[in-house]
N, C-alpha and C positions, 0 to 999 in steps of 0.2 A: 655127355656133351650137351652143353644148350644150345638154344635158337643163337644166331647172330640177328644183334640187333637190326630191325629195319622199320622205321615210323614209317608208318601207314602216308600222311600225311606229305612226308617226303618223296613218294611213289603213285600216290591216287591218280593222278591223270593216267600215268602208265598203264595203271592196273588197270585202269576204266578199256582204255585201247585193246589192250591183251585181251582182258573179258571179250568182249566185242568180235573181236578177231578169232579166239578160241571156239567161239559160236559158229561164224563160218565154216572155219575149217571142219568143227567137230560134225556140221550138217552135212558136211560133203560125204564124211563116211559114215555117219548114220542112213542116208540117202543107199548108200551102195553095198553096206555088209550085213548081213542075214541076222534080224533078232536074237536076240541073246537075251535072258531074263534079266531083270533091273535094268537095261538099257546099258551093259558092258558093250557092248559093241561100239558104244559109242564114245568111249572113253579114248582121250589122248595118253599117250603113254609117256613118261620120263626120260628123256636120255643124258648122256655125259655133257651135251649141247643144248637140250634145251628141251622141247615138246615134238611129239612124232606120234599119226596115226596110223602107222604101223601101214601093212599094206592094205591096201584096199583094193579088191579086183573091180574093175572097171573097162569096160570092152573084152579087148584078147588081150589087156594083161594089167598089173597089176602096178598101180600106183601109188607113194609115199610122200605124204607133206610132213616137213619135219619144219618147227621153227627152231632157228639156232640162233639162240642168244650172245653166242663170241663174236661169229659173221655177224652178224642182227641183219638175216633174212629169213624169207620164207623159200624152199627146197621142194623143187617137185622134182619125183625120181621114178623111175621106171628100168626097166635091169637095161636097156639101150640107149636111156637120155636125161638127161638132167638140165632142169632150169629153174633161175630162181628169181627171186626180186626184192631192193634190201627194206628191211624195215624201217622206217620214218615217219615222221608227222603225216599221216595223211587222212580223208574221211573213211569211215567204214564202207561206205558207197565206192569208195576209189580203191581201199581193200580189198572188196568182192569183184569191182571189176578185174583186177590185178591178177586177184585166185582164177579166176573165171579164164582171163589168156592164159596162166601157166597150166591147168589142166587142162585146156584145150591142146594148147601144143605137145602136152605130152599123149594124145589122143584120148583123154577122156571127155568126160561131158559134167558140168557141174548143176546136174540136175538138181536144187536145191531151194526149199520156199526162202526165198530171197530174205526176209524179215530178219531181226535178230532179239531180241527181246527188249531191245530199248527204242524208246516211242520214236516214230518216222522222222519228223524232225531230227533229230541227233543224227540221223543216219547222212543224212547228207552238209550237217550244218560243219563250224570251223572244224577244223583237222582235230583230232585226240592229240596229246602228245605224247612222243613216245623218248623216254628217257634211258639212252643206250646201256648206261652203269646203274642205272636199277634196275633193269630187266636182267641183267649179268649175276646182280647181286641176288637177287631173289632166286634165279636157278640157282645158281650156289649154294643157297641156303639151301633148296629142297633135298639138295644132292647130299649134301651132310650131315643132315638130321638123321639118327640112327633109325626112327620109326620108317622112314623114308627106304632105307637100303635092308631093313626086315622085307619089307614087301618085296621089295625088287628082289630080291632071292626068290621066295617064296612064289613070282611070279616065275622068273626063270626054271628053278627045282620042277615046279608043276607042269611047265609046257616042254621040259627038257625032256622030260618022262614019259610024252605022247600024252597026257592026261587030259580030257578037254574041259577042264576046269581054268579059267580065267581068274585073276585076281584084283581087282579094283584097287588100284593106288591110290584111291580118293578123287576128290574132283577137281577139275581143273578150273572151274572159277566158281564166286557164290555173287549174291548181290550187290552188286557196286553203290549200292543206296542205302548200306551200312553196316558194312562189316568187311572185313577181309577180302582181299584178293587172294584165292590159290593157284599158284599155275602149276 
């Protein structure tokens, strides 16, 4: 089975926002889950919906931000609350505020060096755009690509087994300054 087509070109704003955003969030649980070698702990994980850092303990318990690409929000969950806020044109600066209420209210803290890897200016300048059916399409894609659902086995198999081996599904973004978006 191959890739389904998706031009770069047709999705780059997208991808630019996603990146951006992926950083946030992926800071939040680097911030709060214990070293892991090559930086696995910091990795966003795949789901049926979209992208999820898995839990992340934070206070007395344990918090998950999942992006779901069908809804087009972001998901903060706790085993007693759930809240969320949808995904839209907005600045990364209005992203992070945004993260910042949802883990607040689910009692965490988003202790996290604020910065994101794209120079300050961008961070507060016009909104990214964020294009609801190509962010659809492109989880789609990940989810169907046969290399794609090797790992996710292999991730499952391994952690189903007690084994504390991690398995890195790849990265969820690279440079938006010339090449691919991964999510």
């Amino acid at each position: 089975m191959g890739w389904p087509a998706l031009p770069y070109r047709d999705w780059a704003e997208t991808c630019s926002a996603l990146h951006l955003w992926t950083q946030i969030v992926g800071k939040y649980r680097l911030a709060h889950t214990p070293w892991l070698n090559h930086s696995w702990h910091a990795t966003l994980y795949v789901t049926p919906r979209g992208l999820t850092t898995g839990m992340v303990p934070d206070g007395k318990s344990a918090i998950t931000l999942t992006f779901d690409f069908h809804d087009h929000a972001l998901i903060g969950e706790t085993a007693d609350m759930r809240e969320s806020f949808p995904l839209e044109a907005m600045s990364v600066a209005d992203f992070l505020s945004r993260t910042t209420t949802l883990v607040e209210r689910l009692g965490g803290r988003m202790d996290i060096h604020g910065a994101t890897a794209a120079p300050r200016p961008q961070l507060d300048a016009c909104p990214p755009v964020y294009r609801r059916a190509a962010a659809r399409r492109e989880c789609l894609r990940r989810r169907l690509h046969p290399e794609s659902q090797g790992l996710r086995r292999s991730h499952r198999s391994a952690t189903s087994h007690g084994r504390h081996h991690r398995y890195r599904e790849g990265p969820v973004a690279t440079s938006s300054s010339g090449g691919r978006c991964v999510c």
